[in-house]
LODOBA-271416 format. One record per residue: residue number from 0; residue in three letters; x, y, z of N, C-alpha, C, O in turn. Coordinates in Angstrom, 1 decimal, padded with zeros to 4 digits. Layout:
N
[pt NUM 'Ala' [X Y Z] [X Y Z] [X Y Z] [X Y Z]]
...
//
This chain:
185
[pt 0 'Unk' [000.9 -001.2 000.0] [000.0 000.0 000.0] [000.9 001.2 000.0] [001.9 001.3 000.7]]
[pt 1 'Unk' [000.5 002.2 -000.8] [001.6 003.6 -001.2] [000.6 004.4 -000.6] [-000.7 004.5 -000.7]]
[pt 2 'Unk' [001.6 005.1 000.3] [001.2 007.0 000.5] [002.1 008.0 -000.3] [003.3 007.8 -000.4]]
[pt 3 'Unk' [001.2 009.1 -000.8] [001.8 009.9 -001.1] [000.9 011.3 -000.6] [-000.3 011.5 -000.6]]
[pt 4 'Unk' [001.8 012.2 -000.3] [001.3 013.5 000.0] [001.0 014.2 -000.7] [001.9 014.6 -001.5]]
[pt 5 'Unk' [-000.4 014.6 -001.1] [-001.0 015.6 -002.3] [-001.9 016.6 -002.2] [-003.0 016.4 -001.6]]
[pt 6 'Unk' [-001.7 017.6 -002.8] [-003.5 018.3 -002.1] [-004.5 017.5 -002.3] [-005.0 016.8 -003.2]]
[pt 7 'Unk' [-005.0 017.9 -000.3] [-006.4 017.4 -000.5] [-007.2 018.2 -001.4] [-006.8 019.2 -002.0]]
[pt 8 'Unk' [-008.3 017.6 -001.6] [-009.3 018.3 -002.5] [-010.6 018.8 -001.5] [-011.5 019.6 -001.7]]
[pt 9 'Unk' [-010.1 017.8 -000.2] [-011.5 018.6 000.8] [-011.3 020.3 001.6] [-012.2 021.1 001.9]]
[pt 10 'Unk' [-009.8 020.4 001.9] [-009.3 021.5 002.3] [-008.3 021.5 001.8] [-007.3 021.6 002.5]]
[pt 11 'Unk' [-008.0 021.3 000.3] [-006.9 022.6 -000.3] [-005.6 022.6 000.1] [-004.8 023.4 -000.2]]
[pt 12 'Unk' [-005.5 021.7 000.9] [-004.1 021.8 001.4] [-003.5 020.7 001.8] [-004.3 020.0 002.2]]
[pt 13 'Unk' [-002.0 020.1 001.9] [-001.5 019.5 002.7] [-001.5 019.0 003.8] [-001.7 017.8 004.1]]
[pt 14 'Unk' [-001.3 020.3 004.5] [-001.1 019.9 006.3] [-002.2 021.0 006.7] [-002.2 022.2 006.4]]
[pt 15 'Unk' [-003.0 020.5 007.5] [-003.7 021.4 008.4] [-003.3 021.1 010.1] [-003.4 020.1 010.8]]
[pt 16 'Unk' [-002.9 022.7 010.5] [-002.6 023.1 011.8] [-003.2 022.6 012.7] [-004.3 022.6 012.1]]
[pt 17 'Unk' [-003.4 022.1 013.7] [-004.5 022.1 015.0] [-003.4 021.7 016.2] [-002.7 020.7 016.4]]
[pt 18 'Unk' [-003.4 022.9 016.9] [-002.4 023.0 017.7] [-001.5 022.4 018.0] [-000.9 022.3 016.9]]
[pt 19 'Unk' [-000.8 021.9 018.8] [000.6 021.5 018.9] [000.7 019.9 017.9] [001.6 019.0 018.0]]
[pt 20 'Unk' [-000.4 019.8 016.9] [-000.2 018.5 015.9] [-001.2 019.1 014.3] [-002.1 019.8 014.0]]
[pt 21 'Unk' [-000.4 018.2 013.6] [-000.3 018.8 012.3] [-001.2 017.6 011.8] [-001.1 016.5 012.3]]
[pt 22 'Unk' [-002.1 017.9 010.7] [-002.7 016.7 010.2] [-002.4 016.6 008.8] [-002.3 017.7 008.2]]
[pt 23 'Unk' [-002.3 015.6 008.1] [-001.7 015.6 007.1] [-002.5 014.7 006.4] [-002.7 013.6 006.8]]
[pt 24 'Unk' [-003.1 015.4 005.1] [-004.0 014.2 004.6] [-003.0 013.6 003.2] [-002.3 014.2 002.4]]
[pt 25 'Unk' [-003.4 012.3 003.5] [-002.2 011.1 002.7] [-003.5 010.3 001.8] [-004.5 009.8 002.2]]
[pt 26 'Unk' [-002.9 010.5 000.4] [-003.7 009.5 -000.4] [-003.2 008.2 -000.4] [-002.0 007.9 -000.5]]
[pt 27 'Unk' [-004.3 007.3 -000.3] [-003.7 006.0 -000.1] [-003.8 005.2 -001.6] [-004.9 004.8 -002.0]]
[pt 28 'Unk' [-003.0 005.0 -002.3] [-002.9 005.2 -003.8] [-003.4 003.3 -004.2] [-003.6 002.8 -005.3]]
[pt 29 'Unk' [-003.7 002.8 -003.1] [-004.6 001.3 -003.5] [-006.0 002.0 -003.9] [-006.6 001.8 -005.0]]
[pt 30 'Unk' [-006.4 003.1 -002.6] [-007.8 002.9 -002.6] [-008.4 004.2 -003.5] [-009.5 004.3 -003.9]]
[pt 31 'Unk' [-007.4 004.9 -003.5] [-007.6 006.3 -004.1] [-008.2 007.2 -003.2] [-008.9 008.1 -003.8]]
[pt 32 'Unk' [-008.2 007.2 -002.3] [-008.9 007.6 -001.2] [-008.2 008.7 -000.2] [-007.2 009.1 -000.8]]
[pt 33 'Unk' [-008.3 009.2 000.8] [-007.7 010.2 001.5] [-007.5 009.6 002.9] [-008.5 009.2 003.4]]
[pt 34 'Unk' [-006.4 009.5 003.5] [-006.4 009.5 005.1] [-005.7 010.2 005.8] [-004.5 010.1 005.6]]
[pt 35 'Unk' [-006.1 010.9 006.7] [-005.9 011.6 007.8] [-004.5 010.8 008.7] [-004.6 009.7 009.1]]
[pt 36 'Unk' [-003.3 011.5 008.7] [-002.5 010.7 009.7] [-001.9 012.5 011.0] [-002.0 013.7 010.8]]
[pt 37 'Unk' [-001.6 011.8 011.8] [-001.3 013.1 012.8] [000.3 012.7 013.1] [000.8 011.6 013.3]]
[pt 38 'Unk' [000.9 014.1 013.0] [002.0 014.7 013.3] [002.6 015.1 013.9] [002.9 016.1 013.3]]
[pt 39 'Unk' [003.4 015.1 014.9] [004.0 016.4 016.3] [004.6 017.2 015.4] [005.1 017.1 014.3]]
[pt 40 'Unk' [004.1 018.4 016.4] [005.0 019.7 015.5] [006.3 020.1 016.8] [006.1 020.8 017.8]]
[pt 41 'Unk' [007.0 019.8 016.8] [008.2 020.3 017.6] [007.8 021.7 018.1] [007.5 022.6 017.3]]
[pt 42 'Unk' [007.9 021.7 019.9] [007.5 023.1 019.6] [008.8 023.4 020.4] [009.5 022.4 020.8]]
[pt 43 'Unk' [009.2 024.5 020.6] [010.4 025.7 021.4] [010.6 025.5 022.6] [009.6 025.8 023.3]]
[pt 44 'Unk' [011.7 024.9 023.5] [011.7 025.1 024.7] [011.5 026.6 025.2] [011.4 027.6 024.4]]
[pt 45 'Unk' [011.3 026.8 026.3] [011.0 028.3 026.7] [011.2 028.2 028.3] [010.7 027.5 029.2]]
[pt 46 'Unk' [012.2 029.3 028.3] [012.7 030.0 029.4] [012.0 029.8 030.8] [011.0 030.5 030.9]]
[pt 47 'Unk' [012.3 029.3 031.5] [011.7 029.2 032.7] [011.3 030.6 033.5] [012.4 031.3 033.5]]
[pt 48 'Unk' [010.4 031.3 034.1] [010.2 032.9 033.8] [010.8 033.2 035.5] [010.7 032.1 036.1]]
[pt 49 'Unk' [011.2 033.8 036.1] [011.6 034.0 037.6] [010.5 033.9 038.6] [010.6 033.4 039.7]]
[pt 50 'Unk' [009.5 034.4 038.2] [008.2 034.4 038.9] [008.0 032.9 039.6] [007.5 032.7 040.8]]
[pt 51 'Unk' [008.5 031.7 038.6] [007.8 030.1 038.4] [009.3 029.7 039.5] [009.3 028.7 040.2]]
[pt 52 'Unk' [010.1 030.4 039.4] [011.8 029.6 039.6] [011.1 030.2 041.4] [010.7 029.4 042.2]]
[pt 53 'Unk' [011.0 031.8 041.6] [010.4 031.9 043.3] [009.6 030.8 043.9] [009.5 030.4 045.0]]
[pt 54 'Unk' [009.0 030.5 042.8] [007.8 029.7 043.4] [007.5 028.0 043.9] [006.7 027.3 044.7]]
[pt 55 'Unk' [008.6 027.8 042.9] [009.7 026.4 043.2] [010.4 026.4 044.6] [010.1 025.4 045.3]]
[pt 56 'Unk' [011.1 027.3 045.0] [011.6 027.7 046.5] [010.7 027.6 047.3] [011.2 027.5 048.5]]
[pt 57 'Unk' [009.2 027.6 047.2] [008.7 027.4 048.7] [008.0 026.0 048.4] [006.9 025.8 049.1]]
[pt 58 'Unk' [008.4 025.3 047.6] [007.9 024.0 047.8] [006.2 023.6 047.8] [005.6 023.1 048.7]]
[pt 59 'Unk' [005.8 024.0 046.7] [004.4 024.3 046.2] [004.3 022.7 045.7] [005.0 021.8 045.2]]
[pt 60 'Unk' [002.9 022.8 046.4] [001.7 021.4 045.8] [001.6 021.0 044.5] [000.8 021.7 043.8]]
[pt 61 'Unk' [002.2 020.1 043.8] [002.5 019.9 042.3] [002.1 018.8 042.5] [002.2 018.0 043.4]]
[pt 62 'Unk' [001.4 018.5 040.7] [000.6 017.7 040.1] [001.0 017.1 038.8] [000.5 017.6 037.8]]
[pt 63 'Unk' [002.1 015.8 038.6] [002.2 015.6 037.0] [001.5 014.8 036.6] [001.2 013.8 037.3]]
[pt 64 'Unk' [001.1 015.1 035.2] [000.2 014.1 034.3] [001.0 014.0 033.1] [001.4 014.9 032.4]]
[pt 65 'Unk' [001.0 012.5 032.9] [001.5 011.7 031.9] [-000.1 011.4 030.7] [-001.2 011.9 030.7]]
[pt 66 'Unk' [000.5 010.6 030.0] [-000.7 010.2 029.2] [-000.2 008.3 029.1] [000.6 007.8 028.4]]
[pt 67 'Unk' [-001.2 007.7 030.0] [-001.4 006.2 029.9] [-001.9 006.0 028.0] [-002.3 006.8 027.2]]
[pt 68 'Unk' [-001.4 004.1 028.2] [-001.5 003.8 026.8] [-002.3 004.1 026.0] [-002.0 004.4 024.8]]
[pt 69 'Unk' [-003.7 004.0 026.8] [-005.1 004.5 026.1] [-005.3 006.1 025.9] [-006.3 006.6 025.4]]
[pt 70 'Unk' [-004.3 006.9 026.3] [-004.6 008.1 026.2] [-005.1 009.2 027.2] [-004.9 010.4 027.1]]
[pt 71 'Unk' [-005.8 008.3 028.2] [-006.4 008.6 029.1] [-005.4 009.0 030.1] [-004.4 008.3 030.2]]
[pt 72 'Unk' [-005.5 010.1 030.9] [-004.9 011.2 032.0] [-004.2 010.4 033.2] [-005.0 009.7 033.9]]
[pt 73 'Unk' [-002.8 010.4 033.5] [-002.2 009.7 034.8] [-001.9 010.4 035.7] [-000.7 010.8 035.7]]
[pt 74 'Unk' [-002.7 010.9 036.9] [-002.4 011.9 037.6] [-001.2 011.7 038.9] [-001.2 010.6 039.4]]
[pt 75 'Unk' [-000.3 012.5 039.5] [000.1 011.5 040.8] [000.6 013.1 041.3] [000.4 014.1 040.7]]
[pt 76 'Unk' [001.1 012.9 042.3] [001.3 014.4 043.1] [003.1 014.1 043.2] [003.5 013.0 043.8]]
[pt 77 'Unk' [003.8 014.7 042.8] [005.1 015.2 042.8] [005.8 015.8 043.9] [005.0 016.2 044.8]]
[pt 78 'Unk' [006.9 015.8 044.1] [008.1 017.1 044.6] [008.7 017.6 043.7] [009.5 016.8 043.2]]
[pt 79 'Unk' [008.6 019.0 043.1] [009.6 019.2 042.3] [010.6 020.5 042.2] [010.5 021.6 042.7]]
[pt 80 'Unk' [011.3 020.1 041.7] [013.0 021.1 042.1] [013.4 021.6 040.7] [012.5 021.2 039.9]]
[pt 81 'Unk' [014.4 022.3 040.2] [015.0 022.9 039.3] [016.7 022.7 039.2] [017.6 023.1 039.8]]
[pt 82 'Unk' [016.5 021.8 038.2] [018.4 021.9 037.3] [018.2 022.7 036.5] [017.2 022.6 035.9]]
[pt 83 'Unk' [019.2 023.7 036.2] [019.2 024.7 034.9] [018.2 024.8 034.5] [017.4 025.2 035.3]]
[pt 84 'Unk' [017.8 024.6 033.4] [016.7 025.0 032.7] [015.1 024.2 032.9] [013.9 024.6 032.6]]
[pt 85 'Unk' [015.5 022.8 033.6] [014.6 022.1 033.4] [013.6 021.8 034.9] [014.3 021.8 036.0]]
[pt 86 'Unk' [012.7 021.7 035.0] [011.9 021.1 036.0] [011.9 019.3 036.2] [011.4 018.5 035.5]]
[pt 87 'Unk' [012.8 019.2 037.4] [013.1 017.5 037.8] [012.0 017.1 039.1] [011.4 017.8 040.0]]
[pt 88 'Unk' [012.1 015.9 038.9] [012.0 015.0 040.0] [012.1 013.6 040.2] [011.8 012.8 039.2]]
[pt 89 'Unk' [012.3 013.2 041.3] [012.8 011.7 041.7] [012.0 010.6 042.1] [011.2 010.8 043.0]]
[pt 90 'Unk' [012.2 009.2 041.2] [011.2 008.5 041.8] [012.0 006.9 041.7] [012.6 006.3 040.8]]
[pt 91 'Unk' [011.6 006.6 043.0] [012.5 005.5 043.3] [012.3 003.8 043.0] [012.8 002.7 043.5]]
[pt 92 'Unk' [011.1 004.5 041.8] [010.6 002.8 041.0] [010.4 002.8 040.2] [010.6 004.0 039.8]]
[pt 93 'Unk' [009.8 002.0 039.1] [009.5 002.2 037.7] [007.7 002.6 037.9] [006.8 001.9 037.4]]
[pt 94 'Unk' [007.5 003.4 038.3] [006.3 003.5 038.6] [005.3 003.7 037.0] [005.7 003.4 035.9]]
[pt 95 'Unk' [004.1 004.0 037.3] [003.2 004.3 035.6] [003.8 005.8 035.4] [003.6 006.1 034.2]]
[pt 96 'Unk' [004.2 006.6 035.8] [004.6 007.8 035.1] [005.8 007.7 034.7] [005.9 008.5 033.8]]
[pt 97 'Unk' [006.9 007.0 034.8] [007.8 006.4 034.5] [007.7 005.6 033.3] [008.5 005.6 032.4]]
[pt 98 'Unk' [006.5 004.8 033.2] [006.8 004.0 031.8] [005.8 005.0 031.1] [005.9 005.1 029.9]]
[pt 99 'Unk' [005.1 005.5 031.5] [004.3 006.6 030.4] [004.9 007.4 029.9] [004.5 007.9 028.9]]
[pt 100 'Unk' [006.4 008.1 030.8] [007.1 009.1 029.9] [007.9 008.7 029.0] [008.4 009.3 028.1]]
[pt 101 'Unk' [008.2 007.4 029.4] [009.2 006.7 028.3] [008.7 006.4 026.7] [009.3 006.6 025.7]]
[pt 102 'Unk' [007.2 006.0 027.0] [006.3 006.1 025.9] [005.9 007.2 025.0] [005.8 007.1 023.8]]
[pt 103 'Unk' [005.9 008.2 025.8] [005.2 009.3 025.2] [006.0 010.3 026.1] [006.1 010.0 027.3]]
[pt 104 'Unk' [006.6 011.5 025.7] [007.0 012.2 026.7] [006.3 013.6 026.8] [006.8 014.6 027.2]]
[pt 105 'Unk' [005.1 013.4 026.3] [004.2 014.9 026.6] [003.8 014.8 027.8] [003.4 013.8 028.3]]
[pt 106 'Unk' [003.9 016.0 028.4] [003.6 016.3 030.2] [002.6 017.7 030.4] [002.4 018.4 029.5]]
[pt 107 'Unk' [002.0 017.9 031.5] [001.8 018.7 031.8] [002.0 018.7 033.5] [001.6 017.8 034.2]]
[pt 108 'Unk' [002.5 020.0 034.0] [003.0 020.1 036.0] [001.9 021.2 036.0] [001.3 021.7 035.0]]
[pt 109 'Unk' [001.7 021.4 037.4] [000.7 022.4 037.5] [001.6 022.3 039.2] [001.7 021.2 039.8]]
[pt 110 'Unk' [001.9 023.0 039.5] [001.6 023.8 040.7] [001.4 024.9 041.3] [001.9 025.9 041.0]]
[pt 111 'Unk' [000.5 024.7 042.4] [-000.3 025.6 043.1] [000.5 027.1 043.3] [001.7 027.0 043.4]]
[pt 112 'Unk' [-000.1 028.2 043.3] [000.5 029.3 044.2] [000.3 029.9 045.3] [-000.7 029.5 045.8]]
[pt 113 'Unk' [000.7 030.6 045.9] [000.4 030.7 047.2] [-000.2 032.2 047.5] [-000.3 032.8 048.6]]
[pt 114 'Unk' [-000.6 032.7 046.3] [-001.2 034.0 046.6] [-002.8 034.2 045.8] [-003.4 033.2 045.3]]
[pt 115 'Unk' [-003.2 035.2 045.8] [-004.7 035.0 045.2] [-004.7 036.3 044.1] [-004.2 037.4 044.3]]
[pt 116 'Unk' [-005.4 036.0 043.0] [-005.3 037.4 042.1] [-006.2 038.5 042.2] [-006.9 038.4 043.2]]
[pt 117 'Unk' [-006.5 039.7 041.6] [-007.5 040.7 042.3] [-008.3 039.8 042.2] [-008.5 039.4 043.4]]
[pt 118 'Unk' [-009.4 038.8 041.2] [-010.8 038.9 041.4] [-010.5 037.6 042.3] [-011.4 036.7 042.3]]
[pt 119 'Unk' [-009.4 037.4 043.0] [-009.7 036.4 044.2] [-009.9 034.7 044.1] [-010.5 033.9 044.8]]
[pt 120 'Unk' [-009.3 034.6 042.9] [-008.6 033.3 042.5] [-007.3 033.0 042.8] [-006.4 033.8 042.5]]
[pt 121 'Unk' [-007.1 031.5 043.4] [-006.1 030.9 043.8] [-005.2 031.0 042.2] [-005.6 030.6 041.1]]
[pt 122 'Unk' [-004.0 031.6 042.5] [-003.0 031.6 041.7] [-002.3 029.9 041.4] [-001.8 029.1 042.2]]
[pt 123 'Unk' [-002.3 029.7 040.1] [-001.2 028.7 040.0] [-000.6 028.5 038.6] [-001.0 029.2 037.7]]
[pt 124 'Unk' [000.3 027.8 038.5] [001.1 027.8 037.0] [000.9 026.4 036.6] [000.9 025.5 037.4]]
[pt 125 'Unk' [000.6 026.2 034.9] [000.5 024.9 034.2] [001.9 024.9 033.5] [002.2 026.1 033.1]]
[pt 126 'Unk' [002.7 024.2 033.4] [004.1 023.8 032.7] [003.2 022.6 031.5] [002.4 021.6 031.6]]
[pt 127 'Unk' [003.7 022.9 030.9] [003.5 022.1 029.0] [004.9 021.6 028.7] [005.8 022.3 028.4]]
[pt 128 'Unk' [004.8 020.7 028.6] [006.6 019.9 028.1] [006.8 019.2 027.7] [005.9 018.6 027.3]]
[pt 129 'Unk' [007.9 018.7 027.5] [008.1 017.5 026.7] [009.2 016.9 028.2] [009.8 017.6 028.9]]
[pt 130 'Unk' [009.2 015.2 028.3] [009.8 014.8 029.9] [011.0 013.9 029.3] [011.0 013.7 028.1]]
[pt 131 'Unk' [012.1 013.4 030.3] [012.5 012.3 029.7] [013.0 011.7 031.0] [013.2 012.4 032.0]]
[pt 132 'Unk' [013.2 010.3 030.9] [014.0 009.6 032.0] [015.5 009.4 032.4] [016.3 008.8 031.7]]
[pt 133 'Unk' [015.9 009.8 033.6] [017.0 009.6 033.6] [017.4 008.5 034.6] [016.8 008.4 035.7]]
[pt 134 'Unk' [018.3 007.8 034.2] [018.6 006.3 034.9] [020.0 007.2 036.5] [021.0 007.9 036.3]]
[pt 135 'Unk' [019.4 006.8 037.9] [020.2 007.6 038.7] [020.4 008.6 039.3] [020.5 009.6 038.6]]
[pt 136 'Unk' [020.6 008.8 040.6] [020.5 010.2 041.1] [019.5 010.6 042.0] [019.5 011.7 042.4]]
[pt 137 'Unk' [018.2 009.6 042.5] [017.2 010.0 042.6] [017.1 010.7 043.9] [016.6 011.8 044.2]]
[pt 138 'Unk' [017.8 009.7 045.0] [018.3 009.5 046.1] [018.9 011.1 047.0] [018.6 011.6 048.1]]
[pt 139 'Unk' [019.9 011.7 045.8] [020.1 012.9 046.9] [019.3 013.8 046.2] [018.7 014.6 047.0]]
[pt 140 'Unk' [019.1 014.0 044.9] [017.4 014.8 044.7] [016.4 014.7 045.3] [015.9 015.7 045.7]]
[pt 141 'Unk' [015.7 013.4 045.7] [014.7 013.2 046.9] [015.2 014.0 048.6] [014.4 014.3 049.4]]
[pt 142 'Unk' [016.3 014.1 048.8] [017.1 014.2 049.7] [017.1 015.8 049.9] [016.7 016.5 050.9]]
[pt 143 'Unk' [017.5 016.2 048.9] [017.2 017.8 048.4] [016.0 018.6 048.7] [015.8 019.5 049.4]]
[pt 144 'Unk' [015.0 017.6 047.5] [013.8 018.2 048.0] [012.7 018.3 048.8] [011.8 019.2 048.9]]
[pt 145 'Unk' [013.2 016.5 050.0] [012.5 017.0 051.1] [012.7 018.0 052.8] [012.0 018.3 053.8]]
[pt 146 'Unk' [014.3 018.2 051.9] [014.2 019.6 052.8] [013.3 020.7 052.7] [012.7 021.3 053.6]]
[pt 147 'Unk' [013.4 020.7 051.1] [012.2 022.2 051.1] [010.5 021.5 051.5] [009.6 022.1 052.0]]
[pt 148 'Unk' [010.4 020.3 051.2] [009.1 019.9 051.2] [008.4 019.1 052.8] [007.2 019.0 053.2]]
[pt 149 'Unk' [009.7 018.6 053.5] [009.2 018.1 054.8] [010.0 018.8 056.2] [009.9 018.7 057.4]]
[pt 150 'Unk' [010.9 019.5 055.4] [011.8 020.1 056.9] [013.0 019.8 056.4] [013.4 019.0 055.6]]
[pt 151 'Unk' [014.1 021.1 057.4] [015.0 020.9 056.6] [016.4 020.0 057.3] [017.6 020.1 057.1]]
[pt 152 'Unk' [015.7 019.1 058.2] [016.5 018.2 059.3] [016.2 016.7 059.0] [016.8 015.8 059.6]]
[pt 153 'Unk' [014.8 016.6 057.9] [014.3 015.2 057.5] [015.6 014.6 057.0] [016.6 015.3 056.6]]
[pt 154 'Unk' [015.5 013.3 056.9] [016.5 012.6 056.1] [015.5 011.2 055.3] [015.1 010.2 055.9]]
[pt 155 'Unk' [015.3 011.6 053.6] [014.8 011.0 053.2] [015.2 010.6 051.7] [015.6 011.6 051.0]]
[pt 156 'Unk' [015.1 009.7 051.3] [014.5 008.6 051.4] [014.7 007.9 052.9] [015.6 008.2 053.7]]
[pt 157 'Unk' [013.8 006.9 053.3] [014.4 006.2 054.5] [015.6 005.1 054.3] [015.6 004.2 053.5]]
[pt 158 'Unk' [016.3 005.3 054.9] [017.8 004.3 055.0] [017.9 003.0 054.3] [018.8 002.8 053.6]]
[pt 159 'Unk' [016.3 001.6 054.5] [016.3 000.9 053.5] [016.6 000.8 051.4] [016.9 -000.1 050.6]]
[pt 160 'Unk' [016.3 001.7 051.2] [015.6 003.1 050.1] [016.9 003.4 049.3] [017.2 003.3 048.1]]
[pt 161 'Unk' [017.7 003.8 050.7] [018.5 004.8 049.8] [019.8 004.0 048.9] [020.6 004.8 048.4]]
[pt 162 'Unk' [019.9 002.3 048.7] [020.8 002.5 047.9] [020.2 002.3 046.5] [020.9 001.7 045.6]]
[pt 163 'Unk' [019.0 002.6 046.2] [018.4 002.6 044.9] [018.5 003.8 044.2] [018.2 004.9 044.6]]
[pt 164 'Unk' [019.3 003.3 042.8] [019.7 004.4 042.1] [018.4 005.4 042.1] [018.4 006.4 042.8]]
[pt 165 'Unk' [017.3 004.8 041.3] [016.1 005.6 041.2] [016.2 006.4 039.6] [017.1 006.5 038.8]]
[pt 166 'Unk' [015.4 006.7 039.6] [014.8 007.7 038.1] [014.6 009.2 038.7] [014.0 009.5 039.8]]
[pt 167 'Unk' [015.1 009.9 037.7] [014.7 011.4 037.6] [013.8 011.6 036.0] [014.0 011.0 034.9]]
[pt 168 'Unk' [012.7 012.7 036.6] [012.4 013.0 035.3] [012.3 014.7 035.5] [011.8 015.4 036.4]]
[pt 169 'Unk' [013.0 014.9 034.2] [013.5 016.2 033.8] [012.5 016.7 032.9] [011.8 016.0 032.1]]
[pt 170 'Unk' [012.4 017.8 032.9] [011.1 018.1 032.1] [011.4 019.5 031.2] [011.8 020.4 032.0]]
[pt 171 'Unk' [011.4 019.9 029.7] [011.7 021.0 029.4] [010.3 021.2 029.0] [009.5 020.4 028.5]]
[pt 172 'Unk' [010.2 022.7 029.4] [009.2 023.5 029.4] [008.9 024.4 027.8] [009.7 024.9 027.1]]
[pt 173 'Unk' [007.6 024.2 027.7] [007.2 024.6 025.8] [006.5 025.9 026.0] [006.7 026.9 025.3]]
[pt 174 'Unk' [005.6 025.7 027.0] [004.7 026.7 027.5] [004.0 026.5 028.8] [003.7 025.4 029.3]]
[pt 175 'Unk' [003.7 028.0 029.2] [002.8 028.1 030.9] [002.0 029.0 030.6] [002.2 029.9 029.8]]
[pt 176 'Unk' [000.8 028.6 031.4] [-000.3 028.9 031.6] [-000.8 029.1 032.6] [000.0 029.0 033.5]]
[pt 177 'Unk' [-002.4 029.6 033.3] [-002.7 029.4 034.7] [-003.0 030.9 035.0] [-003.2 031.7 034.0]]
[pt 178 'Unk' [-002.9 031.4 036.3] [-003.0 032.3 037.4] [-002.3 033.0 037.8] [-002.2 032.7 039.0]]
[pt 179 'Unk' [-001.7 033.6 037.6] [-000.4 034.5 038.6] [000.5 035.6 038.0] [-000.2 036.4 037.2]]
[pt 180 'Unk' [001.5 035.9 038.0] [002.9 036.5 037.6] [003.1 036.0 036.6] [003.9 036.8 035.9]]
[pt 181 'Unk' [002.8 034.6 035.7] [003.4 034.2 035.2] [002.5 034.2 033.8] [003.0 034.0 032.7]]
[pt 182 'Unk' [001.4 034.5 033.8] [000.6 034.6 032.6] [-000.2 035.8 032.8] [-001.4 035.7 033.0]]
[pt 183 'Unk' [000.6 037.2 032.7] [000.0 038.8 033.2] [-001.5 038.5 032.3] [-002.4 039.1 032.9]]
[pt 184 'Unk' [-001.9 037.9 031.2] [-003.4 038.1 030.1] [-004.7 037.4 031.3] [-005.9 037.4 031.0]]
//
C-alpha cells in the first residue's frame, strides 16, 4: 500500500494546523482515497520565567500528568526542584509515570501558588513539556527536596531506600499557563 502527500481536494491543502499537531491528509494510492494521519509539530523550549523559579523555592503542591496507553490522564502528586533550565523530580521505582514518559513524553506540571489574584482566585502555574527519563540520582534529589518539602533536618529517602539508584524525570518546558505573575493576560 503507497502513500503519497497531495492536495487534499476537501481542504486545499496539505497539512492542516490544530495545535501543537499537524494533520496531514495522505492519499492512499490502492484505494484512491484520503487518510488523515497526525503529526507532532516540535515546539520551542522556553525560558523558565523568575516568577515560576520563586515559586519552586517554597515548595508548592504539584501535580504531573502523563498520558497512559489509552490516552487517558495519569495523575500522581510530585516534589519538584530545578536543574538549569529544566523542571526535575525523583522517583524510586519504575512506577506508571515512568513508563508513560518513556512512551510518550508529553507532560503537563501544574503547581499551586500561594497567593490570590485581584478577582480572588487561587493563583497557579500549568508547565507544558516535553519529559524524559533519567537512569540515577534520585536519592540525593529526593534528599534535596524533602528539605524544602518536609523540613530541613528530615533525612529521606528512609535508610532501607537509599541505595536505589532511582529515576529522575526532567522536564523542558514549551509553554505556561494558569494564574499568577506568570501569565500577566
Amino acid at each position: 500500500m503507497g502513500r503519497l502527500p497531495v492536495l487534499c481536494p476537501r481542504c486545499h491543502t496539505d497539512q492542516v494546523m490544530q495545535g501543537s499537531r499537524t494533520t496531514v491528509h495522505i492519499r492512499d494510492t490502492t484505494t484512491g482515497g484520503f487518510v488523515e494521519q497526525l503529526a507532532r509539530r516540535e515546539e520551542q523550549a522556553m525560558q523558565i520565567p523568575e516568577s515560576v523559579r520563586a515559586l519552586i523555592t517554597t515548595g508548592p503542591q504539584a501535580h504531573l500528568t502523563t498520558l497512559n496507553p489509552d490516552g487517558s490522564p495519569q495523575v500522581t502528586m510530585v516534589w519538584v526542584g530545578l536543574e538549569d533550565d529544566e523542571f526535575v523530580m525523583g522517583h524510586l521505582g519504575v512506577w506508571h509515570k515512568v513508563k508513560n514518559i518513556r512512551r510518550d513524553p508529553r507532560v503537563a506540571l501544574t503547581l499551586l501558588g500561594q497567593g490570590k489574584n485581584p478577582m480572588g482566585l487561587q493563583e497557579y502555574v500549568v508547565i507544558y513539556g516535553r519529559a524524559r527519563i533519567t537512569e540515577g540520582g534520585a536519592v540525593p534529589l529526593l534528599q534535596r527536596l524533602a528539605h524544602l518539602y518536609l523540613g530541613p533536618t528530615v533525612e529521606f529517602p528512609p535508610a532501607p531506600s537509599r541505595n536505589n539508584p532511582g529515576y529522575i524525570t526532567r522536564i523542558t518546558p514549551t509553554r505556561f499557563a494558569g494564574v499568577g505573575p506568570w501569565n500577566p493576560s
